[in-house]
C-alpha positions as CSV (number, residue, x, y, z in Angstrom):
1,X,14.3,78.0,-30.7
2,X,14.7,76.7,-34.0
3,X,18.5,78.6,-34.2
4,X,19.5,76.9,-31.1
5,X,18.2,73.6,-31.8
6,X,20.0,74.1,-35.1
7,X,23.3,74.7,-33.1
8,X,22.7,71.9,-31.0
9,X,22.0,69.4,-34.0
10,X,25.0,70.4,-35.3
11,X,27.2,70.2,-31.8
12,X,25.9,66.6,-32.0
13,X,26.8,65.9,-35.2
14,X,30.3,67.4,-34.2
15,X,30.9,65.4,-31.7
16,X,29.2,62.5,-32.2
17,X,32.4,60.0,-32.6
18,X,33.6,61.2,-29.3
19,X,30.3,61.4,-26.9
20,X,30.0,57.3,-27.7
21,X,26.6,57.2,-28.6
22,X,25.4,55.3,-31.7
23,X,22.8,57.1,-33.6
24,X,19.3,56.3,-34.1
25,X,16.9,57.0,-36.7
26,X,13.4,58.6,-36.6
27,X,14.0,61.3,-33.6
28,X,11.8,64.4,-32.5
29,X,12.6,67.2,-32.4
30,X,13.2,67.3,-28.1
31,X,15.0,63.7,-28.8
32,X,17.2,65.3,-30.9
33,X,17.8,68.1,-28.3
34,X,18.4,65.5,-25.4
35,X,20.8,63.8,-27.2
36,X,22.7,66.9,-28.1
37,X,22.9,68.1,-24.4
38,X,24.3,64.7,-23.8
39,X,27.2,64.6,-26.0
40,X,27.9,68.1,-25.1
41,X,28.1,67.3,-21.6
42,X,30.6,64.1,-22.5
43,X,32.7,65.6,-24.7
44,X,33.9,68.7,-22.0
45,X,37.0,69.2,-20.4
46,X,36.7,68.1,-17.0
47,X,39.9,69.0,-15.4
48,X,39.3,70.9,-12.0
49,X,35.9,68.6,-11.7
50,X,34.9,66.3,-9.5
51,X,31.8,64.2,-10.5
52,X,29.0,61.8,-8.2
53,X,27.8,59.2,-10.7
54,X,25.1,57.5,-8.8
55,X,22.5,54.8,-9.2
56,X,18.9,54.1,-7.2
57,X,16.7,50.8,-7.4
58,X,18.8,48.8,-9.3
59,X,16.8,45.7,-8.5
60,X,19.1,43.1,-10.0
61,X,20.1,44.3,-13.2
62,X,23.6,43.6,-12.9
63,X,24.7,43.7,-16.6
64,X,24.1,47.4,-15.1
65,X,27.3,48.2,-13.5
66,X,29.1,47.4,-16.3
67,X,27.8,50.5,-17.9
68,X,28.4,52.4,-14.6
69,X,32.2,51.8,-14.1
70,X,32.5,52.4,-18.1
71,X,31.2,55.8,-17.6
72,X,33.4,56.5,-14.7
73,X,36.4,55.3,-16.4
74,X,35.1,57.8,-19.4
75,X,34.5,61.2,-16.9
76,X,38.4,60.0,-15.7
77,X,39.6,60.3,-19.3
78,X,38.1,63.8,-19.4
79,X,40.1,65.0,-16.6
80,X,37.4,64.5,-13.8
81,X,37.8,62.8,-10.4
82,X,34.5,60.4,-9.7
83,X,32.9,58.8,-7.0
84,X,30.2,55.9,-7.3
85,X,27.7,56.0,-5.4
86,X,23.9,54.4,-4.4
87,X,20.9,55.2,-3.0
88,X,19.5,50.9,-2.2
89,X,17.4,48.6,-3.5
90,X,20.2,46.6,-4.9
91,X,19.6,43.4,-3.2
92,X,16.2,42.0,-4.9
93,X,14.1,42.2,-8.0
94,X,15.8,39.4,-10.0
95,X,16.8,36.0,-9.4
96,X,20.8,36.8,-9.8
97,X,20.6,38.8,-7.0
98,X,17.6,37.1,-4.6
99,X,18.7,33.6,-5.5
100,X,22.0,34.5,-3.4
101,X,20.0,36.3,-0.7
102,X,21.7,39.8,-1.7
103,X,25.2,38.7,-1.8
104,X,26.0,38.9,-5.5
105,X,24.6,42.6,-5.4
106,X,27.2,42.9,-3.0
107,X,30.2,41.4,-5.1
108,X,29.2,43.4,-8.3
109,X,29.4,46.6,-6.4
110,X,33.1,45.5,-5.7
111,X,33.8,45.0,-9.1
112,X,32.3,48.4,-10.1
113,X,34.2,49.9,-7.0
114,X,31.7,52.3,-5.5
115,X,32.6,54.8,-3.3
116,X,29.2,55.0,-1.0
117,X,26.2,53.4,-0.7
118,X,22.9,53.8,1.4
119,X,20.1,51.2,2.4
120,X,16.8,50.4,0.2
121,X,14.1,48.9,1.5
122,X,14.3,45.6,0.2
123,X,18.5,45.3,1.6
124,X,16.5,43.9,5.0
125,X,14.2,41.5,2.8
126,X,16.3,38.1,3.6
127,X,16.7,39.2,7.7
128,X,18.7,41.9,9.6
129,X,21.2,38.8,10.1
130,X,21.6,38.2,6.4
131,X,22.1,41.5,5.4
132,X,24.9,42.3,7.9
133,X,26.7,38.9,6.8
134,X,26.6,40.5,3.4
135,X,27.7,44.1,3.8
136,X,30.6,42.6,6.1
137,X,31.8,41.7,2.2
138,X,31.7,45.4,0.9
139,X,34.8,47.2,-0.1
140,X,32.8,50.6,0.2
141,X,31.4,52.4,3.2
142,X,27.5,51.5,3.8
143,X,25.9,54.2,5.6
144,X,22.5,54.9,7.4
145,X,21.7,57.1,9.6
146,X,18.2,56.4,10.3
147,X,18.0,52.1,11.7
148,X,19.2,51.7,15.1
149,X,19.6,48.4,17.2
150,X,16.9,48.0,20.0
151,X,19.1,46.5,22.3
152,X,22.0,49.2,22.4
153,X,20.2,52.3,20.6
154,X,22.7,53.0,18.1
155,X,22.9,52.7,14.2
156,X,23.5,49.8,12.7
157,X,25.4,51.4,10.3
158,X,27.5,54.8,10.3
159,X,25.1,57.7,9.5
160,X,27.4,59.4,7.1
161,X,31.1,59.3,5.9
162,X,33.3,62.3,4.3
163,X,35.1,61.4,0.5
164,X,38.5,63.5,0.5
165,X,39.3,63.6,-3.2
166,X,42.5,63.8,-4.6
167,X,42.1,67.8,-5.0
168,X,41.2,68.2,-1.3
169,X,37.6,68.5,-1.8
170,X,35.4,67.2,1.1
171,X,32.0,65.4,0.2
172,X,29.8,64.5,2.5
173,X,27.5,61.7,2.4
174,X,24.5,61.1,4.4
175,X,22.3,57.8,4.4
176,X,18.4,58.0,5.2
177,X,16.1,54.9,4.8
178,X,12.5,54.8,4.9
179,X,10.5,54.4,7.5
180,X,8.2,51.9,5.3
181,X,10.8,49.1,5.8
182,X,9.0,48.2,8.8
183,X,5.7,47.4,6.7
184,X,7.3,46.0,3.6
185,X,9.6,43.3,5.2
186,X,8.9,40.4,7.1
187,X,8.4,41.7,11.2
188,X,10.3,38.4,12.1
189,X,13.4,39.4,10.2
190,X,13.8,42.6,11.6
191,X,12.0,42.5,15.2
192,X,15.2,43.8,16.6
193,X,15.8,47.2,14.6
194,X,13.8,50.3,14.7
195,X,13.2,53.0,11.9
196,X,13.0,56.0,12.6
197,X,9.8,57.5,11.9
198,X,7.5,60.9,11.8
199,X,9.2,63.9,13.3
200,X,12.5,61.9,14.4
201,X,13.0,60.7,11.1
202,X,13.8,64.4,10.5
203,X,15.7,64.5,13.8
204,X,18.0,62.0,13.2
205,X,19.1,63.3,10.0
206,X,19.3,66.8,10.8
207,X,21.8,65.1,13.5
208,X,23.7,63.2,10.9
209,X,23.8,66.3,8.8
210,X,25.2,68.7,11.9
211,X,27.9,66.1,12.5
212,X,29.9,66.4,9.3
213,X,28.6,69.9,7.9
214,X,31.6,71.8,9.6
215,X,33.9,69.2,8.1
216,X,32.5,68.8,4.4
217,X,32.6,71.3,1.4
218,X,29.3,69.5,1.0
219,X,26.7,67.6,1.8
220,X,24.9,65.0,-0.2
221,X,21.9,62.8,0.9
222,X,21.8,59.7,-0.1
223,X,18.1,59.1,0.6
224,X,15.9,56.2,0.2
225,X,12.5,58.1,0.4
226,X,11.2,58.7,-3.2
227,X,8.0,61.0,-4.0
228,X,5.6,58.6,-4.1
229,X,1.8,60.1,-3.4
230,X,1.4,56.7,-0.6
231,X,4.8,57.9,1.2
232,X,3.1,62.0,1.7
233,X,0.9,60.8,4.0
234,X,3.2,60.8,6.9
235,X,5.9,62.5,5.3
236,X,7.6,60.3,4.2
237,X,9.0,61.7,1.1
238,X,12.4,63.3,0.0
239,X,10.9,66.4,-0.8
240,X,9.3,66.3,2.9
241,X,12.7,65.8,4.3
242,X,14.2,68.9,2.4
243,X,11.8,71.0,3.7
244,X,12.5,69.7,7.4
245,X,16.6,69.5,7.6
246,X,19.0,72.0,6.3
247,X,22.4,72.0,5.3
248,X,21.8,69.5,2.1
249,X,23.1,70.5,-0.6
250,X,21.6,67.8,-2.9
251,X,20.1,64.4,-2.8
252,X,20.4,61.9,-4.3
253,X,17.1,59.9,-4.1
254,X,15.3,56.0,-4.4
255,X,12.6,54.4,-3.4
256,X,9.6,55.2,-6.2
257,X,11.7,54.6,-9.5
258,X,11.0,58.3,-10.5
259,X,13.4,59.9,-13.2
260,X,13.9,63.3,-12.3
261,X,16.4,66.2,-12.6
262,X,14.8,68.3,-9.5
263,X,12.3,67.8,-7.2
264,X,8.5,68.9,-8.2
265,X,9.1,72.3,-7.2
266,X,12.2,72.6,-8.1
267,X,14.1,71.0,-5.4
268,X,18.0,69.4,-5.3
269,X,16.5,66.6,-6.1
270,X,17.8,63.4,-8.6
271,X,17.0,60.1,-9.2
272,X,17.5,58.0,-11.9
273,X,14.4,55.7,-12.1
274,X,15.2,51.7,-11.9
275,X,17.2,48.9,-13.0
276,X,19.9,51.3,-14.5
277,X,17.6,52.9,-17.1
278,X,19.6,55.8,-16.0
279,X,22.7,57.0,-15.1
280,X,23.1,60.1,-12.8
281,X,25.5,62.8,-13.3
282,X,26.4,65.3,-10.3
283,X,29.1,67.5,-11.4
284,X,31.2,69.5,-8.5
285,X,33.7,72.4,-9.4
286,X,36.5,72.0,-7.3
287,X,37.5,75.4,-6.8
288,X,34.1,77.0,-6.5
289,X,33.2,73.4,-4.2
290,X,29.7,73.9,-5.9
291,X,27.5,71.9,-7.6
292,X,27.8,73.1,-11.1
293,X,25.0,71.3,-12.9
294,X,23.7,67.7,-13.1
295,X,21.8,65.5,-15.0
296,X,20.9,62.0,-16.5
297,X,22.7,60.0,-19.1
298,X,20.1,57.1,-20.1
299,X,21.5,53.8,-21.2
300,X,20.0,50.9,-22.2
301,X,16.8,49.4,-20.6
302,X,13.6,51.4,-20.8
303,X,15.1,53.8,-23.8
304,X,15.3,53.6,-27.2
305,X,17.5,57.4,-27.6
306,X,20.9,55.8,-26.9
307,X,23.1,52.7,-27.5
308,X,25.7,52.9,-24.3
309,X,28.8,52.4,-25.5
310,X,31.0,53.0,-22.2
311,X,31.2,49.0,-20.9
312,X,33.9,47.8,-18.7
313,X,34.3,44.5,-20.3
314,X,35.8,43.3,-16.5
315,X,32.7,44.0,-15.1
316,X,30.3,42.8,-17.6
317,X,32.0,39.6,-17.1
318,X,31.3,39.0,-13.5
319,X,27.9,39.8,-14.8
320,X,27.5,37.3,-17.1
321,X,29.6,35.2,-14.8
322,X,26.7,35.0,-12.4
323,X,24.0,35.4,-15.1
324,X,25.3,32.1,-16.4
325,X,25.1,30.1,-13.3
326,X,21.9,31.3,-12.5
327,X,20.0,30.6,-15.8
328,X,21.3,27.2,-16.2
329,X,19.3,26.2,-12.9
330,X,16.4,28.6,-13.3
331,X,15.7,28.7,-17.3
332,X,13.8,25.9,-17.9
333,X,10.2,25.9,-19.1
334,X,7.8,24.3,-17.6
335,X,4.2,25.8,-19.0
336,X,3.4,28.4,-21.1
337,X,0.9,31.3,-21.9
338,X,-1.0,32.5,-24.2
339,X,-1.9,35.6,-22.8
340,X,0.8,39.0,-20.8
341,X,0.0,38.2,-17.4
342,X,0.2,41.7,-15.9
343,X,3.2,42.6,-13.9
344,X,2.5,46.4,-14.1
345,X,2.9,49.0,-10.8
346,X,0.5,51.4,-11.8
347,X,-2.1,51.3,-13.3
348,X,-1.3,47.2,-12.3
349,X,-0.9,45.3,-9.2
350,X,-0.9,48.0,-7.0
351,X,-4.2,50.0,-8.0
352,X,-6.7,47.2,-9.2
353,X,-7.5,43.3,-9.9
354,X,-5.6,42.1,-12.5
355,X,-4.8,38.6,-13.9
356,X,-1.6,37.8,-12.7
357,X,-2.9,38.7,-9.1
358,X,-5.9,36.8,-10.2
359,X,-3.7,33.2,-10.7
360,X,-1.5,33.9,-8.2
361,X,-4.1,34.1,-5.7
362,X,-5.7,31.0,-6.7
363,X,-2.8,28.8,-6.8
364,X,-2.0,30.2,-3.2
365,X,-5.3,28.8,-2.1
366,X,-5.2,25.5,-4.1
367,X,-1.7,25.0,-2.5
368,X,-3.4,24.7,0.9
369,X,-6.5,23.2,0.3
370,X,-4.6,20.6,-1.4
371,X,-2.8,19.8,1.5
372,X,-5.7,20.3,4.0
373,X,-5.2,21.5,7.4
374,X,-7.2,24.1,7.0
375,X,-10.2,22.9,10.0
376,X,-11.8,25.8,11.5
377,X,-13.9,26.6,8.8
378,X,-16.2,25.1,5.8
379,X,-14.1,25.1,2.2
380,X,-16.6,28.0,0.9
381,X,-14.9,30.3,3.9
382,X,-11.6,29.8,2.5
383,X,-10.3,33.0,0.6
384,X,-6.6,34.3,-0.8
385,X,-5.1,37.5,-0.6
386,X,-1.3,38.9,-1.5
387,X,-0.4,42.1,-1.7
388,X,0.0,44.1,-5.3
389,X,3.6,44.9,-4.0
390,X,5.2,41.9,-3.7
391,X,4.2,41.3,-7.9
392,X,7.6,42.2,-9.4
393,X,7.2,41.4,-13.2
394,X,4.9,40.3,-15.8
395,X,4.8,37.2,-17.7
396,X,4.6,38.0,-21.5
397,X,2.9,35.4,-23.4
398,X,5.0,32.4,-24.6
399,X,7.1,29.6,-22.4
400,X,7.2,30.4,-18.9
401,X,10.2,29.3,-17.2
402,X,11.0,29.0,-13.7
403,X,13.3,32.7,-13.3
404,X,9.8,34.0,-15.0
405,X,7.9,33.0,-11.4
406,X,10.9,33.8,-9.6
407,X,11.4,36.9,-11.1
408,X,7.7,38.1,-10.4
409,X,8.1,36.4,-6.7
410,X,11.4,37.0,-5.7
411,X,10.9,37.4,-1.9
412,X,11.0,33.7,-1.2
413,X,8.0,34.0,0.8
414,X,6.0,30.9,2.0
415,X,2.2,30.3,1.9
416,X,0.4,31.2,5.5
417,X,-2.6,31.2,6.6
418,X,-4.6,33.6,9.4
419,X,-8.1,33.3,10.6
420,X,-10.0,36.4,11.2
421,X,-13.5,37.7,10.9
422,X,-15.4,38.9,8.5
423,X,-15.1,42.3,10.1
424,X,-11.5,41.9,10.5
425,X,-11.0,41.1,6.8
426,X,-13.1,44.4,5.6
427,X,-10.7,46.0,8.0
428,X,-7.5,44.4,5.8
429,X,-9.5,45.7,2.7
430,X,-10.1,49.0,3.8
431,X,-6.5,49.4,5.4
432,X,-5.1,48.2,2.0
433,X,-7.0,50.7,0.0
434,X,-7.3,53.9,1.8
435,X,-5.5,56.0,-1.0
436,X,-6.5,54.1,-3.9
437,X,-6.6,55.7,-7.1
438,X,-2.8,56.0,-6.2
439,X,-1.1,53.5,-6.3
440,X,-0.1,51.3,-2.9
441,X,2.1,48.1,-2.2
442,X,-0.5,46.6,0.2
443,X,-3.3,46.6,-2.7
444,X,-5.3,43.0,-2.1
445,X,-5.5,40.9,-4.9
446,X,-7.4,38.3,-4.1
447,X,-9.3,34.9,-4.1
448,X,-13.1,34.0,-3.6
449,X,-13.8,37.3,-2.5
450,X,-16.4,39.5,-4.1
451,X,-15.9,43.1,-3.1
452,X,-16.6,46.7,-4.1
453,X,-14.1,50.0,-3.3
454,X,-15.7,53.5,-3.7
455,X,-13.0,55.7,-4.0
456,X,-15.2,59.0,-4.3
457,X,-15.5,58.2,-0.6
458,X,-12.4,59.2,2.1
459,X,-10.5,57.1,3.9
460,X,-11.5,57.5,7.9
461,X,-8.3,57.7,9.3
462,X,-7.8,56.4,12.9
463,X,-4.6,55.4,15.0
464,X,-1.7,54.5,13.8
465,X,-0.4,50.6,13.4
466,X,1.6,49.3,15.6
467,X,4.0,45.9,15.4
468,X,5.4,44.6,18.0
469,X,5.0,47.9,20.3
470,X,6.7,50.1,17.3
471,X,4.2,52.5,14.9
472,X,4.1,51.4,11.2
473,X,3.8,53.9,8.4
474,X,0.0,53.4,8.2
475,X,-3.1,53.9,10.0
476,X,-6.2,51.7,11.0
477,X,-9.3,52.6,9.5
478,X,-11.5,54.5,12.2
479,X,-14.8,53.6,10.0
480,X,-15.3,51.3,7.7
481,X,-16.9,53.2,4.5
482,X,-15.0,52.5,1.0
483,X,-15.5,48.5,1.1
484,X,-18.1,46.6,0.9
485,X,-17.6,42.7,0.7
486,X,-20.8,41.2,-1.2
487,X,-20.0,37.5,-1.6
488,X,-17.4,35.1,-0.1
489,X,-17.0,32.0,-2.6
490,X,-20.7,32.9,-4.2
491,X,-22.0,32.6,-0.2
492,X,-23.5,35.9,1.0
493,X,-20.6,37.5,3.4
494,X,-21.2,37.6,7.3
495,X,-19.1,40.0,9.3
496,X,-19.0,37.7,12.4
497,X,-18.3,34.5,10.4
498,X,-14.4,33.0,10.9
499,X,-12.6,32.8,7.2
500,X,-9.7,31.3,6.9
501,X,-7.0,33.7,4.8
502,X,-4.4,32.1,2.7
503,X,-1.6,34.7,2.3
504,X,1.9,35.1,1.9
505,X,3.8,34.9,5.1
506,X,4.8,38.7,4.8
507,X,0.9,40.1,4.9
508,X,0.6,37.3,7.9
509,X,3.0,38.8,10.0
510,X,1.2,42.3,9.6
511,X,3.3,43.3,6.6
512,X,2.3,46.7,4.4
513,X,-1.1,47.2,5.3
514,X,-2.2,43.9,7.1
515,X,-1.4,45.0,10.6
516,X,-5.3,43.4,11.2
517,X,-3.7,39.8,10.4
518,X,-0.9,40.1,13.3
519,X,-4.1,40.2,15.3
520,X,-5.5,37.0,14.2
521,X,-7.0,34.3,16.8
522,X,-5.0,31.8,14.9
523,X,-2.6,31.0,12.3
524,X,0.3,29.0,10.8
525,X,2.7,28.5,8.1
526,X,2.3,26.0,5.3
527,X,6.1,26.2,4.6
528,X,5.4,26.2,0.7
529,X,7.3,28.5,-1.1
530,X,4.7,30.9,-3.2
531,X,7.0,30.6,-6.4
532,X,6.7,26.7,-6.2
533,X,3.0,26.9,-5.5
534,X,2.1,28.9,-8.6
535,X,4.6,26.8,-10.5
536,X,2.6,23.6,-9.1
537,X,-0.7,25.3,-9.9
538,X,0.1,25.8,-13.6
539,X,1.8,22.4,-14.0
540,X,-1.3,20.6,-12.6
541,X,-4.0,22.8,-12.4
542,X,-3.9,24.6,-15.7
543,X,-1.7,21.5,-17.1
544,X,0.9,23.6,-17.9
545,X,-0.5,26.5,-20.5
546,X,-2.7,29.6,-18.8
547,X,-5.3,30.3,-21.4
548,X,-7.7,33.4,-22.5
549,X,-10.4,31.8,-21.0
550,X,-9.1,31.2,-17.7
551,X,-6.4,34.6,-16.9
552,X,-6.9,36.5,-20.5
553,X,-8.9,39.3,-18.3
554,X,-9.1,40.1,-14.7
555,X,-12.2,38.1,-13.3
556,X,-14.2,40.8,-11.7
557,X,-14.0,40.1,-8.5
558,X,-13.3,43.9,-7.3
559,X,-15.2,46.7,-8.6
560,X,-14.3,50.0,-8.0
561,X,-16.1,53.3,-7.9
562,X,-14.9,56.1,-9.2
């Protein structure tokens, strides 16, 4: 081992000038490794090669494809013929992309000049309507083979396409989006599409598949399903779907933000995490029309191994192009911190209270009961949840600015409200919990709500959810048995009192987990923007500085055992 790491060292050394990589100081051993592989990898002869370099989750960071047409330009130097492609989640995560509703994603993707791309997710966040109006701007074929149009049954998109490269070669491509849209985006925006789900998820693939595997030397999946423990419940997963449909040779995943070179088990399996921390490599020998190895070049963001040299300076303009614009609306402070308000997945947002769900909560609620309206109920019934899911960021201490709130809310969701019972709102807590340890985008944090979640304790699973007469990814709780609500607002909680449920408009609708809220006897829609109320809330509330003593810790109000 020590002989071939020897060997390597030396290979990087070598070739160091050539694989563009500056170095870095203080590496491990298996650092030193990695980077070796890498520069061995860039500094081939690619000549007879055709390579898929390929991005998942980019969420906005689009200083990104800068670094993505570099590299292509870079495998083109070395004799190889490259396609671009994308497995979604392009269109939100920061405010250059969700302050245009998507679009800019769109027009960087131009300038990079990808070859395919599939669906995320969050492409349907701004409306059905809005994301058509922006893909009708794409110099690339979109594909999808899994979202059909209620009214005429067919795809809303083309469920694959076949790349003929300049040696002949026939790729392939087939687009599969997640059934979990239909939880995790406003029901209004997308009433009038259906995802498929459950067994014809795999139906409608296989189809797609069938359909170009006589005509393809291969066949790629571009699949927006990830690995995620909260998607295995129904199946959800890509690793699920390889084990259903044949005739893939590889896919090329999204969805949970993993970095991986093969599936769990060994599977075709790739992804390359989020926001470009990654670039993936799929290398095809023409000749053989095989898939002769693949792997992950990391760049910037989330690594300290490499300094990315390969920039197209074109691109990175239209980046900072729109990075300008945007920051000279969006970057000025307003408030500060003194403490990280936690923007974290998991552990974070999605698995317990923390203090960012903690303020956010709260300045939902004093948005409302500032304006009144709210006349069904006494003020002690009055309670706040959003889900962990729609937290994008954290808040490090300092000046807060507003592209900080906009960044951690970038859905442009409004303020609602529902009113349900007390046994309808353990229902929402139950529903929103059922696989907690792991980690789930419908986690409540909350407001005036004391509760306790005993995760030794299973979930009792009972029918599925249903919106508008189509089944959601999750399931009602048949039993009520890992909540327990204690105190509403310090009052003792009554399961067949009426509390009135400040929310986001997503959750309202029956988004993620809240299918129970849908139900509601009556409801309505403040019209505030959440990013504007939390702004409002620390402006006047806080006077503009969030201290220890109010958000340094969560506040206790779950409890969970273990």
């Amino acid at each position: 081992m020590r002989k071939l790491l020897g060997i390597l060292l030396s290979l990087c050394l070598l070739l160091g000038c050539c694989a563009g990589f500056a170095e870095e100081a203080d590496w491990s051993s298996a650092d030193y490794a990695a980077k070796a592989n890498i520069q061995y990898e860039l500094a081939k002869d690619y000549t007879g090669k055709t390579v898929i370099l390929h991005s998942n989750d980019v969420h906005g960071q689009i200083d990104g494809y800068a670094y993505i047409a570099g590299l292509r330009d870079y495998f083109k130097s070395l004799g190889a013929e490259v396609i671009l492609a994308d497995s979604g989640d392009f269109s939100q995560g920061t405010v250059y992309v969700s302050s245009s509703k998507g679009a800019s994603a769109i027009d960087m993707m131009n300038a990079a000049g990808y070859s395919v791309v599939t669906l995320g997710n969050h492409e349907f966040d701004f409306g059905y309507a809005q994301l058509m109006e922006n893909l009708s701007k794409a110099s690339f074929p979109v594909i999808c083979a899994s979202v059909t149009l209620d009214e005429t049954g067919e795809t809303i998109l083309p469920a694959s396409t076949i790349i003929t490269t300049e040696s002949g070669l026939k790729i392939g491509f087939v687009g599969v989006e997640t059934p979990e849209t239909v939880t995790k985006v406003n029901p209004g925006l997308i009433n009038m599409i259906t995802f498929a789900a459950f067994d014809k998820l795999y139906e409608t693939t296989q189809n797609a598949v069938d359909a170009i595997r006589a005509d393809a030397d291969l066949v790629i999946g571009l699949f927006h399903l990830g690995v995620d423990a909260e998607s295995k419940v129904n199946g959800y997963r890509s690793v699920d779907a390889l084990a259903r449909v044949t005739g893939i040779d590889m896919v090329l995943d999204g969805h949970s933000h993993t970095v991986m070179t093969a599936g769990q088990d060994g599977q075709s399996i790739q992804s390359t995490g989020t926001k470009f921390a990654n670039i993936g490599v799929v290398v095809i020998d023409n000749e053989s029309k095989g898939i002769e190895s693949n792997f992950l070049i990391p760049t910037y963001i989330g690594s300290k191994l490499y300094s990315f040299k390969y920039i197209d300076q074109t691109v990175l303009a239209a980046a900072q192009e729109i990075t300008a614009k945007v920051d000279e609306e969006y970057n000025t402070v307003f408030a500060a911190t003194d403490v990280l308000l936690n923007g974290d997945k998991a552990p974070g947002n999605r698995t317990e209270e923390t203090n960012l769900g903690d303020l956010i909560t709260d300045a939902m609620v004093w948005s409302v009961v500032k304006e009144g309206g709210i006349e069904q109920v006494e003020p002690n019934a009055v309670v706040g949840i959003t889900n962990g899911g729609g937290i994008r960021a954290a808040i490090a201490a300092g000046d807060i600015t507003k592209k900080d709130i906009n960044t951690v809310l970038p859905f442009g969701n409004t303020v609602a409200v529902v009113y349900v019972t007390g046994a309808e709102l353990l229902e929402a807590l139950e529903a929103s919990t059922f696989c907690t340890p792991d980690a789930i985008g419908g986690y409540p944090q909350t407001s005036g709500i004391e509760w306790t979640l005993d995760t030794t304790k299973a979930f009792d699973q009972g029918n599925v959810y249903t919106l508008d007469g189509k089944e959601s990814s999750y399931f009602a709780p048949a039993s009520i048995n890992r909540v327990t609500i204690t105190k509403i607002n310090g009052e003792p909680f009554n399961p067949e009192a009426t509390y009135a449920v400040v929310t986001n408009n997503f959750c309202a609708a029956g988004g993620d987990t809240y299918n129970v809220f849908a139900r509601s006897s009556a409801s309505f829609d403040t019209g505030i923007p959440m990013d504007e109320a939390v702004m409002a809330y620390v402006a006047e509330v806080l006077q503009g500085k969030v201290t220890a003593e109010a958000y340094g810790q969560p506040r206790g109000s779950e409890t969970q055992i273990k």
